[in-house]
C-alpha positions in Angstrom: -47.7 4.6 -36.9 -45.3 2.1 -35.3 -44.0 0.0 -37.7 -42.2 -3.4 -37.0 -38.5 -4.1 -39.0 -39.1 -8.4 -39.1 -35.7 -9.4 -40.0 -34.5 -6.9 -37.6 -36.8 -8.0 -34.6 -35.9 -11.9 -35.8 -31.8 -10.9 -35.6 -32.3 -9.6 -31.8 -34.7 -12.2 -30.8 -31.9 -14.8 -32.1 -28.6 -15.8 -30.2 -26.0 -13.4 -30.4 -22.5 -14.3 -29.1 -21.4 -10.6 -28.3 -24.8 -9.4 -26.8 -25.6 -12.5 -24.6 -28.7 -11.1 -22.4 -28.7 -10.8 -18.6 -31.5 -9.0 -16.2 -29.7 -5.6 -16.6 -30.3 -5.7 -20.6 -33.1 -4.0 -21.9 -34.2 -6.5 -24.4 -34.8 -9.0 -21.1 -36.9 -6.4 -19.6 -38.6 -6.1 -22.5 -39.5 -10.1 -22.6 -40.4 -10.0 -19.0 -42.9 -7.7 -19.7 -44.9 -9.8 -22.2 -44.1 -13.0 -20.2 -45.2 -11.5 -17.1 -48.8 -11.3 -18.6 -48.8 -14.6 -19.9 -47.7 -15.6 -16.3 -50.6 -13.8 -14.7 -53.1 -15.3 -17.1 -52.0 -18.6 -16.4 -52.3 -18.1 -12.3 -55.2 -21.0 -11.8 -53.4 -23.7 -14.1 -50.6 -24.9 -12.8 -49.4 -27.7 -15.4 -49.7 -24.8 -18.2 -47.8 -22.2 -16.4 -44.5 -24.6 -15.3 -44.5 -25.5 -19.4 -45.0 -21.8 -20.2 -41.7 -20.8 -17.5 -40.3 -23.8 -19.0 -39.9 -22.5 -21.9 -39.3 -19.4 -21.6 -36.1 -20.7 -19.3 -34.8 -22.3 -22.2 -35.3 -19.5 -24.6 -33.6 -17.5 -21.8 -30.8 -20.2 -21.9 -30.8 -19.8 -26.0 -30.0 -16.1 -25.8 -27.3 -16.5 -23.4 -25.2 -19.9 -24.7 -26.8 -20.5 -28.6 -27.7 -24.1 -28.9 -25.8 -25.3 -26.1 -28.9 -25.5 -24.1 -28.8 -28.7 -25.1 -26.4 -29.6 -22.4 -29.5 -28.2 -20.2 -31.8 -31.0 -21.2 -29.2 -34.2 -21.1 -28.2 -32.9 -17.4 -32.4 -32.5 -16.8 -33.5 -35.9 -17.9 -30.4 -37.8 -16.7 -30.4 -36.7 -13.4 -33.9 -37.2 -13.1 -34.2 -40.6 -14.2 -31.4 -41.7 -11.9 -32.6 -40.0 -9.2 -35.7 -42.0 -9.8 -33.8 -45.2 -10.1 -31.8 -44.6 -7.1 -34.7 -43.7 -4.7 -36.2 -47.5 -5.9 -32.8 -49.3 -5.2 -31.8 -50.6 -2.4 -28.5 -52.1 -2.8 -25.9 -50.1 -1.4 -23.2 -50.1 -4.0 -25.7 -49.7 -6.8 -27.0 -47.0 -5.4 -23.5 -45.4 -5.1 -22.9 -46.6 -9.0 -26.0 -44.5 -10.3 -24.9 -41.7 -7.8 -21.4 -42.1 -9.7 -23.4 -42.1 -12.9 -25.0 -38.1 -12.0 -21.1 -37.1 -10.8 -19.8 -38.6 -14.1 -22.1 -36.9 -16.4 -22.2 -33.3 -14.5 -18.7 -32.8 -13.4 -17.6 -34.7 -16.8 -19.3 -32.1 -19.0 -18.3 -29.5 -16.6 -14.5 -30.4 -17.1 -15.0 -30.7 -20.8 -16.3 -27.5 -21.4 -14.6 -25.5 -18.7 -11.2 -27.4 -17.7 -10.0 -29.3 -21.2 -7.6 -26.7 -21.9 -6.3 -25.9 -18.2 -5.6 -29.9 -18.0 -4.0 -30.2 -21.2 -1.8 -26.7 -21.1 -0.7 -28.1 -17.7 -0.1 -32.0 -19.1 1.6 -31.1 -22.6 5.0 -30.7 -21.4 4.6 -34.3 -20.2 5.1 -35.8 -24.1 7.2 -32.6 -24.7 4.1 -31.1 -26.6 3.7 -27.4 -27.2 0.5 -25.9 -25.8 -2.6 -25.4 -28.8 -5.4 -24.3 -27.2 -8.3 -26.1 -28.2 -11.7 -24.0 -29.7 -14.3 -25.0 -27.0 -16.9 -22.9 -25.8 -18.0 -22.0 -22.3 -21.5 -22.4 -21.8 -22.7 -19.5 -19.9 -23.6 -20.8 -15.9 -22.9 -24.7 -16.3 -21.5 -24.4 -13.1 -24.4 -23.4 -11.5 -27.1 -25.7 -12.6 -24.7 -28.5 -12.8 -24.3 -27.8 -9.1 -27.9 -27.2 -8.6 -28.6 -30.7 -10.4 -26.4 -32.4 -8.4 -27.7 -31.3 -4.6 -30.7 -33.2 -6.1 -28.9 -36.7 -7.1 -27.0 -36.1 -3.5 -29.9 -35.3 -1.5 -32.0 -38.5 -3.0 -28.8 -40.7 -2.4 -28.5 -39.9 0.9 -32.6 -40.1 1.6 -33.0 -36.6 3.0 -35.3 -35.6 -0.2 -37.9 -37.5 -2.3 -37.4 -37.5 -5.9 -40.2 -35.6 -7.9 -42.7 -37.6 -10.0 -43.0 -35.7 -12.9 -40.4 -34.4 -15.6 -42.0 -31.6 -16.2 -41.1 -30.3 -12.4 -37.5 -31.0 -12.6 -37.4 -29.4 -15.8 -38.7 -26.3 -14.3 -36.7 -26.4 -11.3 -33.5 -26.8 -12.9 -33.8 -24.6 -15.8 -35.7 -22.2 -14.1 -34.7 -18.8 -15.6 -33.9 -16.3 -13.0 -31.2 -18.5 -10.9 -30.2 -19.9 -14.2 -26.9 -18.4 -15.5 -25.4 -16.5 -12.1 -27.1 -18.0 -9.1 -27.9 -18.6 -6.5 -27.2 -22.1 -6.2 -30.9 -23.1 -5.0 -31.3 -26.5 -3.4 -34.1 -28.8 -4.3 -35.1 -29.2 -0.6 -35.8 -25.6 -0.6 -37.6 -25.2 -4.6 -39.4 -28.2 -5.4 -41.9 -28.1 -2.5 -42.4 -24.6 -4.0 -43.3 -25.5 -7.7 -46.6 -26.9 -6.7 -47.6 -24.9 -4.8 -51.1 -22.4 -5.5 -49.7 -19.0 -6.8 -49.3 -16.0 -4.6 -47.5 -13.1 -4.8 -48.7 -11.1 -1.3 -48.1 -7.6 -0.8 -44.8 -7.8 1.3 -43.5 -10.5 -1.8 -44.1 -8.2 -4.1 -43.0 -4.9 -2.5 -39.7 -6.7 -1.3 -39.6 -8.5 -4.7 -39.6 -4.9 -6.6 -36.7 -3.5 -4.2 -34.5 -6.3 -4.7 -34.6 -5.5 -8.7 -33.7 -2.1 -7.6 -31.0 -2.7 -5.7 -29.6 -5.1 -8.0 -29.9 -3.0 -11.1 -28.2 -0.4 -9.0 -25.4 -2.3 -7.8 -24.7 -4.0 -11.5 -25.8 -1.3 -14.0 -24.9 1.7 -12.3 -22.0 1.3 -10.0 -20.5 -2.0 -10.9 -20.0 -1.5 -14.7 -19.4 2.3 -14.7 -16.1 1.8 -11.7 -15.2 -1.0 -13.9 -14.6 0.4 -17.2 -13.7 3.6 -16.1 -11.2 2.9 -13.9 -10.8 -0.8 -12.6 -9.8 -1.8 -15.6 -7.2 0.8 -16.5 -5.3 -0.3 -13.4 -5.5 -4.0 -13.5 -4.4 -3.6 -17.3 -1.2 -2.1 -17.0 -0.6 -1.6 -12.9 3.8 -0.6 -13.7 2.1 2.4 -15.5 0.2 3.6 -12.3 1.7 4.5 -9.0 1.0 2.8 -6.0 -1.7 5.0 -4.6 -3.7 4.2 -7.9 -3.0 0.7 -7.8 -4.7 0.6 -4.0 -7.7 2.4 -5.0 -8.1 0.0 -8.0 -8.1 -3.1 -5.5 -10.6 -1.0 -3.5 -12.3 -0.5 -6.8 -12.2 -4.2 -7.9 -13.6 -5.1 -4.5 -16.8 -3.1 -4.9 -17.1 -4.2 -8.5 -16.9 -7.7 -8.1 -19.3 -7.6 -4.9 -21.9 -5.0 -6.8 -21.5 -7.4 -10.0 -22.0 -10.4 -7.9 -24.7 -9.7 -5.7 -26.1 -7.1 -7.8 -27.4 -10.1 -9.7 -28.5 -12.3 -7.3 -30.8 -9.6 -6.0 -32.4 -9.3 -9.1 -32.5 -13.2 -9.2 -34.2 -13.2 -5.7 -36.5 -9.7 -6.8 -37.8 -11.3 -10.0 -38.5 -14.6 -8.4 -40.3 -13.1 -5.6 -42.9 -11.1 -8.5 -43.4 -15.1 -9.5 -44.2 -16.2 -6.2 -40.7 -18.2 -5.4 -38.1 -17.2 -2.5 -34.8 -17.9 -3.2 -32.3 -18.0 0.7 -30.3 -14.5 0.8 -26.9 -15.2 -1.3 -24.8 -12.4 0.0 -25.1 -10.3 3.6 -22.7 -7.5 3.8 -19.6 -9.5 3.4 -16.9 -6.6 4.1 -18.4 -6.3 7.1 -17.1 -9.5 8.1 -14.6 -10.0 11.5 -12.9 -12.9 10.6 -12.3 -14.8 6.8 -15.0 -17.3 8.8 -17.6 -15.0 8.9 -16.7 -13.3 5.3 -17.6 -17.1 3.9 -21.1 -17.3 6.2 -21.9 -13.7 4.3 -20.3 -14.4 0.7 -21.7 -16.5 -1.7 -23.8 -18.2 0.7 -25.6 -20.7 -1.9 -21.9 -22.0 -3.1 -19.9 -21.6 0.5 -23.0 -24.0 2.0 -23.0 -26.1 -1.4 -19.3 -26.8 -0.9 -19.7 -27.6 3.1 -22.4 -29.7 2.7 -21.6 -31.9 -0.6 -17.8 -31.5 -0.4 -16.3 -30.8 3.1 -18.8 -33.0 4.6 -18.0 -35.8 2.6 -14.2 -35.4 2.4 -14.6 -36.0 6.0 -15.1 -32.4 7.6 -13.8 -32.1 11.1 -14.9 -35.9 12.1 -11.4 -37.1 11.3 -9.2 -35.0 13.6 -7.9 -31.3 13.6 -5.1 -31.7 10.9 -7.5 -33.8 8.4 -10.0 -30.5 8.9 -7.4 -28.3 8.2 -6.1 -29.9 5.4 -10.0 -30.2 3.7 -10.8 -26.9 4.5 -7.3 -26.2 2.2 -8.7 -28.8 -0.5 -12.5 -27.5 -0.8 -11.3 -23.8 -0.7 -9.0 -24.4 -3.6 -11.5 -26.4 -5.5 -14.0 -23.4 -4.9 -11.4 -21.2 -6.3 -10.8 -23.2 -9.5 -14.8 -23.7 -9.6 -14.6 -19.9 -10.8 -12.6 -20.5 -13.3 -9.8 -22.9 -15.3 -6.6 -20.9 -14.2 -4.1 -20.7 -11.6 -5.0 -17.8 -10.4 -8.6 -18.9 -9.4 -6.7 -22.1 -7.4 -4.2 -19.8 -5.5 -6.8 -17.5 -4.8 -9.3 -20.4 -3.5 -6.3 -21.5 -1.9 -5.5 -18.0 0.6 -9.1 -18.5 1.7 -8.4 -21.9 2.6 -5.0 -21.4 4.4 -6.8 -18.2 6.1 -9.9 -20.6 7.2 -7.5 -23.4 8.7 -5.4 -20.8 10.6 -8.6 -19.2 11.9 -9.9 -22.1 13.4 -6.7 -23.7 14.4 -6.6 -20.1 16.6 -10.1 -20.2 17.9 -9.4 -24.0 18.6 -6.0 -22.6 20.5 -7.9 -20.0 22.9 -11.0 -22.0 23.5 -13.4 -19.4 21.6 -17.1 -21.0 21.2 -18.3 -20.8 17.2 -20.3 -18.1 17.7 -17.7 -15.7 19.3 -17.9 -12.5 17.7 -16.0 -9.4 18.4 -17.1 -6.0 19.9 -16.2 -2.1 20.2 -12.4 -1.5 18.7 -11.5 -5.2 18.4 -14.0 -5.5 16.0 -13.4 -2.2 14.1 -9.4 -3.9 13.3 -10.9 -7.5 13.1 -13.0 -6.0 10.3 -10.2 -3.8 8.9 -7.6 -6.7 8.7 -10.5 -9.2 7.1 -11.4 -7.0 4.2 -7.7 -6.3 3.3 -7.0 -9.5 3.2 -9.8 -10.3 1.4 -8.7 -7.6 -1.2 -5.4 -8.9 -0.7 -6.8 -12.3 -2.4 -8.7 -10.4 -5.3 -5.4 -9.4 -6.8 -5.0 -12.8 -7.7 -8.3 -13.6 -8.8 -8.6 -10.1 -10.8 -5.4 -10.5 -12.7 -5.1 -13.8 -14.8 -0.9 -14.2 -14.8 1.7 -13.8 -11.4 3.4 -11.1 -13.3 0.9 -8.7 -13.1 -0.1 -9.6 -9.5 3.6 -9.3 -8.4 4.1 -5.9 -10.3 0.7 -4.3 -8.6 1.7 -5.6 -4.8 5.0 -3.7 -5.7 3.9 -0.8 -6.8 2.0 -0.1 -3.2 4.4 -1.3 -1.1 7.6 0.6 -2.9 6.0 3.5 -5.1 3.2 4.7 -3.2 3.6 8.0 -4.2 0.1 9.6 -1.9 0.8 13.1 -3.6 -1.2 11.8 -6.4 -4.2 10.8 -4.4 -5.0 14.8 -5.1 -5.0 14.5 -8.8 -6.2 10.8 -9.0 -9.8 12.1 -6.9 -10.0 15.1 -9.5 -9.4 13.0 -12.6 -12.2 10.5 -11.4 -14.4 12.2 -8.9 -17.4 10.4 -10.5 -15.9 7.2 -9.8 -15.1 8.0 -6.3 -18.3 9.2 -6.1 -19.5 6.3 -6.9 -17.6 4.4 -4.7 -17.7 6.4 -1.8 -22.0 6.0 -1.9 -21.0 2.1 -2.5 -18.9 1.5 0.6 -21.0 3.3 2.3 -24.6 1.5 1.4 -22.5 -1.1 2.0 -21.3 -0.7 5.8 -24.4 1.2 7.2 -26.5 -0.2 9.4 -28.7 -3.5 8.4 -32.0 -1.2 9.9 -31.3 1.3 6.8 -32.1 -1.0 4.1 -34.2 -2.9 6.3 -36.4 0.4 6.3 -36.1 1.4 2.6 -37.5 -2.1 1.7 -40.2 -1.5 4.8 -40.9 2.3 2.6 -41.4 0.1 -0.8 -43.7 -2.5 0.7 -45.7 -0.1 2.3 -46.4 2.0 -1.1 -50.1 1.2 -2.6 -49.6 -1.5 -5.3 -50.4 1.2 -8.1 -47.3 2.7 -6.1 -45.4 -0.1 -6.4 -45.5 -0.8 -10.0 -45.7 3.1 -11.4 -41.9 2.7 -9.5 -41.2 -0.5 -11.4 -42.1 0.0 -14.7 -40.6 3.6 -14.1 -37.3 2.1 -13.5 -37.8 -0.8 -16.6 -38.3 2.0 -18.5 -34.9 4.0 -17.8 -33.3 0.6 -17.6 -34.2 0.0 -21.5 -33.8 3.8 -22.7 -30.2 3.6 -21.1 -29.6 0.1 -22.7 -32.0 0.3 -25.5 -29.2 -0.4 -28.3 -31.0 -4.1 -28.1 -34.3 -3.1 -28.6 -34.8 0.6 -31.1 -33.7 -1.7 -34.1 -36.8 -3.4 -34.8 -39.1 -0.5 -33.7 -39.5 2.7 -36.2 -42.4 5.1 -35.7 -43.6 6.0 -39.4 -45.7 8.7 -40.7 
């Protein structure tokens, strides 16, 4: 009979720095079996279940940071007490001083953790100091629900949202588990009317709900990992050892990875939402298929690109102050969103591209009188697409490889040792890659209609239909990543 290993089963359920779990894991699928019950069981009582997803959210947190889910709870209850505080005050510089109270605490702990050791590598040679980095770990996803906190402290400041009543709510809205680590960036005005809300998950919710996780796990587990460890990252590695043709198809690579890894995720987030009853806005929309670097940003990352326009560009001033202060804040948020992915250089001069690209855009739409919503059509659109993605994977080289060096050596290898009589040999030696590839790019630029019809052709299956094809897929999911799981289960005789 099955017998159950308890230290084993204690080790896996604990926190375990090199095995943090994500959706694609097959210990989280696992959980969200057992939790899923729970959840339906708890459909009627609404205080129970938001303690019960609560929880769980935190546990979730556990697994993926250790005990640093403590910075979870100070960010919770302070925001939510001066949000409280704020909505009762009327004076306007003390509302601005608890406002500056929510920014001091979020973006402070946010530096800490995240920026000590950029600041202090780049200040040391001030007192002549060699550079030590200092032992300080990165919480997984503070820079999403710091972010996420904050629309709420901004929103209540500037009176376009009322701040909740109860704890227990903002607990569940900020911590809630799948938007926790990787996005989206959900905004309070959108979630909280949600959380009270009677529980329904109709037909079309759950269908489309159930073909998000599908597309997500595809995107993450199947084509973003395997082109990343088998080939991505022999290239960006050691690009002087490759020629230049490689070096191209590695960029190419990287810019399917990083979009299948991205918004592999946040499909998932939105599909496993959707089974709870919750929509989440669309966080990613076909961005290589994009016409302009304005129009890749309306398609990438939609929850941070409208987070940064709304609570940064906006307040630094946005285009009310002239064309040459826009232009220089669209420089300043785009290099901020750069270093928001991460304390390096790399992540500022990448952030910093975009921003030059957005100001150049709209300085030339500005120059030939095109409207906003000017779009381009037949062959002009076929190069204005062209040109956008290669610049965009232009950019990536910077934000893939973390020094100058390697950046410089890879743009030279294309441009001075292309080499295309290896493109024969490079498609034999990894054909399942390019296979791989060639079916991403492709999902990727058909038309909208196509997966507009396969989530139809899911919806549309009987609900016995829907989760035979579910728990199908869990399954495979968790024999192909069961490493996490088979330790604490033996079958005994």
């Amino acid at each position: 009979m099955w017998q159950l290993d308890w230290s084993k089963l204690a080790e896996v359920l604990s926190y375990n720095a090199k095995q943090p779990m994500i959706f694609s894991s097959g210990l989280f699928l696992f959980l969200f079996l057992g939790f899923s019950l729970v959840y339906m069981l708890l459909q009627k009582k609404d205080t129970a279940r938001i303690l019960f997803v609560s929880l769980f959210s935190y546990y979730f947190y556990y697994k993926s940071s250790g005990f640093y889910f403590f910075l979870l709870g100070v960010v919770t209850v302070t925001d939510f007490f001066l949000a409280g505080r704020m909505a009762l005050t009327e004076n306007k510089w003390a509302r601005k001083g608890l406002l500056l109270m929510s920014l001091c605490v979020n973006l402070g702990l946010l530096c800490y953790f995240k920026y000590t050791n950029f600041f202090y590598e780049m200040l040391a040679p001030l007192w002549h100091g060699k550079f030590q980095p200092l032992d300080i770990f990165l919480p997984v996803g503070i820079s999403f629900f710091t972010f996420q906190s904050l629309s709420y402290t901004i929103d209540v400041y500037r009176r376009q949202l009322q701040p909740l009543g109860r704890l227990m709510d903002y607990v569940f809205y900020v911590s809630f588990f799948p938007q926790l680590v990787a996005g989206p960036i959900v905004r309070a005005r959108d979630f909280i009317p949600q959380i009270r809300r009677p529980l329904f998950v109709s037909q079309e919710m759950f269908g489309t709900g159930v073909f998000f996780i599908i597309s997500g796990l595809f995107k993450k587990a199947v084509i973003s990992d395997y082109i990343s460890v088998n080939f991505v990252e022999r290239i960006f590695d050691n690009p002087a050892l490759y020629s230049g043709v490689e070096n191209l198809f590695g960029i190419y690579g990287y810019a399917l990875q990083i979009y299948c890894d991205f918004s592999g995720y946040s499909d998932m987030a939105i599909g496993i939402a959707l089974l709870l009853g919750f929509r989440f806005p669309m966080n990613f929309n076909s961005p290589y298929k994009a016409d302009s670097i304005t129009d890749f940003w309306h398609r990438w990352h939609i929850s941070l690109s409208t987070w940064l326009r709304d609570y940064l560009y906006i307040s630094l001033g946005g285009n009310r102050k002239g064309k040459i202060r826009t232009y220089i804040n669209l420089f300043l948020v785009m290099a901020f969103g750069g270093l928001w992915h991460g304390a390096s250089w790399n992540f500022v001069i990448w952030g910093g591209f975009h921003g030059i690209a957005l100001a150049l855009h709209k300085f030339w739409r500005n120059l030939l009188g095109k409207p906003r919503t000017a779009t381009s059509h037949g062959i002009r659109k076929f190069f204005a697409v062209f040109i956008t993605f290669h610049f965009v994977c232009f950019c990536w080289i910077f934000f893939r490889n973390s020094t100058f060096e390697a950046s410089a050596t890879m743009i030279n290898q294309v441009f001075t040792a292309f080499h295309p009589e290896v493109f024969i040999q490079l498609i034999d030696g990894y054909w399942k890659v390019f296979a791989l590839m060639g079916m991403g790019y492709l999902l990727h630029f058909a038309p909208d209609s196509w997966q507009d019809a396969c989530c139809r052709g899911v919806v549309k299956l009987p609900l016995l239909g829907k989760a035979f094809l579910l728990v199908s897929l869990i399954y495979l999911v968790i024999q192909i990543k069961s490493s996490d799981i088979q330790p604490f289960i033996y079958f005994q005789f």
